[in-house]
N, C-alpha and C positions, 0 to 999 in steps of 0.2 A: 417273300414274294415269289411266286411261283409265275415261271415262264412258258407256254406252249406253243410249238411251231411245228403246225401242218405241212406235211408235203404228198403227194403221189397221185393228186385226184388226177383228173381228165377226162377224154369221151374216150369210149367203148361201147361193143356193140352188145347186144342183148346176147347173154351167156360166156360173155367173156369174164376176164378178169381183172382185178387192180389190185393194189397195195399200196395201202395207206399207211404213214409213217407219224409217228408224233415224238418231237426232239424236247424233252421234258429239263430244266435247268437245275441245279442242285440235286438233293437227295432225295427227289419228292415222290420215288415209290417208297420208301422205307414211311413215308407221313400221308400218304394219299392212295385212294382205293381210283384208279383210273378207268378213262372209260372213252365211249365214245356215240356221241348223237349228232342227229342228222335233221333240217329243215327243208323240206319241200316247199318250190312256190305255192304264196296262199294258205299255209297250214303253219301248226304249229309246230318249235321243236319237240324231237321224239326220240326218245332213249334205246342205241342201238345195241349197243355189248358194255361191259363192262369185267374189270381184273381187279379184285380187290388183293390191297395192299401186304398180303403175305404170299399170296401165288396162288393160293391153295383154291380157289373157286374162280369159275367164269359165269357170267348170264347172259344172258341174248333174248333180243325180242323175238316175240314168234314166228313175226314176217322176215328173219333172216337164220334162224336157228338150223344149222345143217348145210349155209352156205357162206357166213360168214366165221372167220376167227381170229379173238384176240389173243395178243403174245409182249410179251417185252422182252428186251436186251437190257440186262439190268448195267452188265458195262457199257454200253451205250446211249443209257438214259433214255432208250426211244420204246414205245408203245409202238403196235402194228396193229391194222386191222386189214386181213387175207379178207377179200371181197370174192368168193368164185358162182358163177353162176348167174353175173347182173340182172336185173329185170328193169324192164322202163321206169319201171315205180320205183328202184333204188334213186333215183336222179333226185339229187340234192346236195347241198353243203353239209358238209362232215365236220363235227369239230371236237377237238379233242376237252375231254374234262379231267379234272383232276379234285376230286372228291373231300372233302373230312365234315367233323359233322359242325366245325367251326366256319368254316368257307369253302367256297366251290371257286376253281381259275379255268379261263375256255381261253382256244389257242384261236387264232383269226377266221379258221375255214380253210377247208378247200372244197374244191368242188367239184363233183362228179356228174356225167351225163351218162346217160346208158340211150344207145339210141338203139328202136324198133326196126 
């Protein structure tokens, strides 16, 4: 069982920044490609970056490509996602994933606002 715990969201303002944090239990990058998406009210969830499970590649959607970036602390077990740049339309709950092609684990959320 894989455990995920969000922290960093908040409000900020349009072009500011945040850092989102995700505190992963055991050894679940060495077995899981992580990642991390986001739900706006009224919509669906939508796949925002992700770090697969040897280091060696990132992805990003294309509405944050250039402003957003993923990282981990492998001795800290924690995923990050550097937000720089916000826009109103990043405003949503952020949650972390942790990927294999057996099961997928999501952490509770956090939540971001980006005010205009």
């Amino acid at each position: 069982q894989v455990q995920l715990v969000e922290s960093g969201g908040g409000l900020v303002q349009a072009g500011g920044s945040l850092r989102l944090s995700c505190a992963a239990s055991g050894r679940t990058f060495s077995f899981y490609d992580m990642g991390w998406y986001r739900q706006a009210p009224g919509k669906e969830r939508e796949f925002v970056a992700q770090l697969v499970r040897s280091g060696s590649n990132t992805y990003y959607a294309d509405s944050v490509k250039g402003r957003f970036t993923i990282s981990r602390d492998i001795a800290k077990n924690t995923v990050y996602l550097q937000m720089n740049s916000l826009k109103s339309e990043d405003t949503a709950i952020y949650y972390c994933n942790a990927h294999s092609l057996a099961r997928d684990f999501w952490g509770q959320g956090t939540q971001v606002t980006v005010s205009s």
